[in-house]
N, C-alpha and C positions, 0 to 999 in steps of 0.2 A: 349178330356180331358187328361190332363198331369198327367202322373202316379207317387206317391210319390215312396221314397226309403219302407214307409210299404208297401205300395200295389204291389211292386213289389216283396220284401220278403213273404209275404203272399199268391201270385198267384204260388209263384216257389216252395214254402212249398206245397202249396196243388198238385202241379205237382207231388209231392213225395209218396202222402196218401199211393199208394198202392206199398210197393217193388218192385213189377215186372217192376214199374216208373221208377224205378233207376236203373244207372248202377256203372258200374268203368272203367278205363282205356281209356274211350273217354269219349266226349262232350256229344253225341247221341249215338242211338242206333235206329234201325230197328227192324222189327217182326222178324227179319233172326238173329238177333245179330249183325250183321254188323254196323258200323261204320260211321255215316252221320250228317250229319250239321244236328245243334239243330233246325234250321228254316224249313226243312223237311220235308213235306208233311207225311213221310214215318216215321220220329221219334215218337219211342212211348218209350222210356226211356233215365233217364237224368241223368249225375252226377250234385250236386250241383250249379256247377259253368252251366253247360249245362243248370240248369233250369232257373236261373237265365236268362240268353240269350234267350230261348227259350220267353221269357214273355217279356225284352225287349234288344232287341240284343246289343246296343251300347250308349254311352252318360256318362253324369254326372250322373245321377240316375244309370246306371247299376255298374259304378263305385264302387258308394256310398255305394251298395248293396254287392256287392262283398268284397269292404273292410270291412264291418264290420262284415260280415261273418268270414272273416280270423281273424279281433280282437275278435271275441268270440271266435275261438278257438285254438287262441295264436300261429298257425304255419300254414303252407303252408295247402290251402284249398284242393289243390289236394290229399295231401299225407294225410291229415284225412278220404275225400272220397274212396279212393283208400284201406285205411288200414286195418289194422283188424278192425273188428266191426263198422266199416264205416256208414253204412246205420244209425246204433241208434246215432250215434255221429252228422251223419249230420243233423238228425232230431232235436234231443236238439239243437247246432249250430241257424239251422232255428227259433225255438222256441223260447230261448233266445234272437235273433236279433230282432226278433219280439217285443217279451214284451220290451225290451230296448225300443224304438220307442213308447210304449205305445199301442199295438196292441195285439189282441188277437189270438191266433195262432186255 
């Protein structure tokens, strides 16, 4: 089954539930902290864009999903992730993209 751009929003959202999910300054993250492809065996935290991949690595849908993450929140997806307060920003971000699409977060 072909995954829409909510359901991929939605599985990358719930990749995040718990903080310790998420990181900053890479893609992944390991139990070490270390630094590793989102596809990973070994990943267990994401930045934004990382979960997005991690649920479906490439294509028009991951696209889709990524862009409209950046137009919810009007500037480079990295540097919201990365920035201060990041984690609560990417959440809303998620939330937002979601209900836009008609989805429930």
């Amino acid at each position: 089954m072909t995954k829409s751009t909510l359901d991929v929003l939605t599985e990358a959202y719930h990749l995040l539930d718990d903080k310790k999910r998420w990181t900053q300054g890479a893609l992944a993250r390991d139990f070490f902290g270390e630094a590793v492809s989102e596809q990973a065996a070994t990943a267990v935290a994401f930045c934004a864009a990382g979960a997005v991949y991690r649920v479906i690595p490439s294509g028009k849908i991951c696209w889709d999903a990524l862009d409209l993450l950046e137009d919810v929140v009007e500037e480079d997806l990295t540097i919201v992730n990365d920035g201060p307060d990041g984690y609560r920003r990417i959440r809303a971000a998620f939330r937002k993209a979601i209900r836009s699409l008609g989805g429930k977060p």
